[in-house]
C-alpha positions in Angstrom: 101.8 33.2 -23.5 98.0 31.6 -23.1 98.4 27.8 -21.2 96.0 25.4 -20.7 94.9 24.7 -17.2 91.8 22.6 -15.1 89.8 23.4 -13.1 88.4 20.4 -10.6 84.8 21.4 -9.0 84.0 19.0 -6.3 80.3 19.5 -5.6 80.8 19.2 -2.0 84.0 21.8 -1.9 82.0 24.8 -0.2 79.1 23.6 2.1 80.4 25.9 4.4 79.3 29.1 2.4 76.4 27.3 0.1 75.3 24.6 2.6 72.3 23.6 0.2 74.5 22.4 -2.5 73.4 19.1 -3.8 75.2 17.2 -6.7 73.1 18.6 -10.1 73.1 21.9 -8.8 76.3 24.3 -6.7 78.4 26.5 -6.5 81.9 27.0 -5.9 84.3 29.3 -4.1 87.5 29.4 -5.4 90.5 30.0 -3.1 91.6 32.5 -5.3 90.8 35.0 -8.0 91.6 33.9 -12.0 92.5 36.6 -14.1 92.9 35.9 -17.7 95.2 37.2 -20.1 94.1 38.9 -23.1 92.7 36.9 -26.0 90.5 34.4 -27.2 90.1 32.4 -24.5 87.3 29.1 -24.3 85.5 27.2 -21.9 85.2 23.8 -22.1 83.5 21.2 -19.6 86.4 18.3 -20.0 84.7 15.5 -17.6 81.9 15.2 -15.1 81.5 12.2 -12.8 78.2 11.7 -11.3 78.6 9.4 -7.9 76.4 6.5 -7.6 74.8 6.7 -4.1 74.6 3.6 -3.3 78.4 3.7 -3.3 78.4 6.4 -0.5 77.4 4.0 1.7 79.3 1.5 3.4 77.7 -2.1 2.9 77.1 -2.6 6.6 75.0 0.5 6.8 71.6 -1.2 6.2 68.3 0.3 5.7 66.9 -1.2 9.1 69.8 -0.8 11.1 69.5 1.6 14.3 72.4 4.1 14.2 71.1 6.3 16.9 68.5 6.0 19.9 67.8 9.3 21.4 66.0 10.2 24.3 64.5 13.1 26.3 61.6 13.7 28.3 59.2 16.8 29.3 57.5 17.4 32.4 53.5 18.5 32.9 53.2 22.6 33.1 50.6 22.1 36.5 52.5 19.1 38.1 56.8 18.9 37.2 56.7 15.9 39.4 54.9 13.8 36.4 57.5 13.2 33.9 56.8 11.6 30.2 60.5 10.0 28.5 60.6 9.6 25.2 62.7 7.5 22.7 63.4 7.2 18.9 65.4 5.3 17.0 67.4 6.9 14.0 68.0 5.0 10.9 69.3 5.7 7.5 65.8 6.8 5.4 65.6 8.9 8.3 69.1 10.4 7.2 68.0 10.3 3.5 65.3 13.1 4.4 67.4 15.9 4.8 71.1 14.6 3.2 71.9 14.0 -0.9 73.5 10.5 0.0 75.3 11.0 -3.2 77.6 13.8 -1.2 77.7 12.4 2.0 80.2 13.8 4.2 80.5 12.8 7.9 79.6 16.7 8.5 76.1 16.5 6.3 75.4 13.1 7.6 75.4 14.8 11.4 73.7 17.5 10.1 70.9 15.4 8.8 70.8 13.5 12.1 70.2 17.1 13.8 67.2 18.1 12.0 66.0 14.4 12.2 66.1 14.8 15.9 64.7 18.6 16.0 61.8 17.7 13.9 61.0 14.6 15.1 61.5 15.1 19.1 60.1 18.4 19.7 57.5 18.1 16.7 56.2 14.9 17.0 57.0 13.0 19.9 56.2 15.8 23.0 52.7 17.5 24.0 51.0 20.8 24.5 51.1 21.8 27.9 54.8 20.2 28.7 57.6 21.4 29.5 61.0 20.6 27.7 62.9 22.8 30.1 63.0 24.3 33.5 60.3 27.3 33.4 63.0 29.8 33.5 65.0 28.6 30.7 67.9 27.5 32.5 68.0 24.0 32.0 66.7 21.6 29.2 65.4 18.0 29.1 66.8 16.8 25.6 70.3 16.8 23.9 71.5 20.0 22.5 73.3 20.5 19.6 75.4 22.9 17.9 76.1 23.0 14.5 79.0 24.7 13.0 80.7 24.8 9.5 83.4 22.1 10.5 81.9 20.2 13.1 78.7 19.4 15.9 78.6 19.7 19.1 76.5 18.0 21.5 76.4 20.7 24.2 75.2 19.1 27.7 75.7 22.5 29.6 72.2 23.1 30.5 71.1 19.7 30.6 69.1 18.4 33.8 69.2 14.2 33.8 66.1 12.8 35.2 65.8 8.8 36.1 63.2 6.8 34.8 62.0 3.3 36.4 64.2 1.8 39.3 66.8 -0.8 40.7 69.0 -2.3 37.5 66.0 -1.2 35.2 66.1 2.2 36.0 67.6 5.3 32.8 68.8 8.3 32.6 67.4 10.9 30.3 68.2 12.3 28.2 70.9 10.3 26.6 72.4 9.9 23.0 73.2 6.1 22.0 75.2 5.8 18.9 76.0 2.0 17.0 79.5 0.7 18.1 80.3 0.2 13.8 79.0 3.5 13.3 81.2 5.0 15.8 84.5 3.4 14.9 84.0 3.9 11.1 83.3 7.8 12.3 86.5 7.7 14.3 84.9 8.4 17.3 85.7 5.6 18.8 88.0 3.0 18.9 88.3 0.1 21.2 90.9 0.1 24.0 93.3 -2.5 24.4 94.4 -1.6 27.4 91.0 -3.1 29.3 90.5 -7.0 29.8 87.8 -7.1 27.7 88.1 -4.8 24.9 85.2 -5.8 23.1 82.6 -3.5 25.4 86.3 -0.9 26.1 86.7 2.3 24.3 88.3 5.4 24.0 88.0 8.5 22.0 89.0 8.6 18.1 90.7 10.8 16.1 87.5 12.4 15.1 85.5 13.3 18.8 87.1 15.4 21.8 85.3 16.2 25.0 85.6 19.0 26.7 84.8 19.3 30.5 82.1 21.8 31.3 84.0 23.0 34.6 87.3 22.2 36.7 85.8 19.1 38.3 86.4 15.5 36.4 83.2 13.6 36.4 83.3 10.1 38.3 83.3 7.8 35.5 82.9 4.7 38.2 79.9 6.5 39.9 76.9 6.5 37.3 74.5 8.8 38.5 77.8 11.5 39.6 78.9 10.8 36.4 75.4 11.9 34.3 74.5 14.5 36.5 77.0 16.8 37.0 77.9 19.6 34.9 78.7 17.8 31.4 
């Protein structure tokens, strides 16, 4: 006997397989194959709901907010001794440029921080005749990131830190600086109540693991240790 059924299509279902979805035009992969009886059966679109995209966004998130400062640097071809850092400052039009805010998920939103930071760093912000790496390809001057289906990585394997100024002034590059709302609405974050101060205390979140790139625990009380180790 023919029943009724629904089917619900969420736009943003299979970004895995068909990552350039956007909500006025996918595609969907079911989890399972329909097969239809025999007979007259029809098709009918029963409702559609089209997102406002304003309503993606949390109210805090404004347009001239900084979410992210990142920064690298590149050294001269003839001379490694002269280095050149550079910074920029992510905010949400940046986002906007590569990510339907209509769909936003915390996955796309990364994503469009990633090719933010690919085209903008390497593209715009460093020189002909620099280096972004050691000469043999071993190590790298910027953040890497890997992007999978479920998640990002921010892989710090082959990164070499260099310091730039001196005393209390002084950086490290490169380095990755995310807004503390930001990160606890992301659950990367959370504060930790454990420290005197909780307000500048935090621990990992629910949504952000770390994993050590060799047996030996960086010195988190040693600054310099702690950034230029392996991870």
């Amino acid at each position: 006997m023919k029943q009724d059924f629904y089917l619900t299509l969420p736009s943003h279902s299979s970004l895995a397989e068909f990552p350039n979805n956007a909500n006025n035009n996918f595609k969907v992969r079911l989890p399972k194959l329909i097969r239809l009886d025999e007979g007259d059966w029809k098709v009918a679109l029963a409702s559609i709901s089209a997102p406002d995209p304003q309503n993606a966004i949390p109210t805090w998130l404004r347009e001239d907010l900084t979410l992210f400062t990142i920064s690298c640097y590149c050294v001269q071809k003839n001379n490694t001794a002269t280095k050149l850092g550079v910074e920029t400052d992510v905010k949400l039009p940046h986002i906007r440029q590569h990510v339907d805010l209509s769909i936003m998920t915390g996955h796309t939103f990364l994503k469009g921080l990633v090719e933010h930071i690919q085209k903008t760093i390497i593209e715009e912000h460093l020189y002909p005749h620099w280096l972004t790496g050691s000469p043999d390809g071993s190590k790298v001057f910027y953040p890497e990131f890997i992007v999978g289906d479920n998640d990002i990585t921010v892989d710090t394997s082959r990164v070499q830190m260099a310091t730039f100024g001196t005393g209390n002034t002084s950086t490290l590059y490169p380095a990755l600086w995310i807004h503390k709302t930001l990160a606890y609405e992301m659950g990367w974050f959370q504060p930790d109540t454990r420290e005197s101060n909780p307000q500048f205390a935090v621990k990992l979140g629910s949504n952000l693991s770390i994993k050590l790139n060799g047996p030996e625990i960086p010195a988190t009380t040693d600054k310099i240790y702690h950034f230029t180790s392996d991870g």
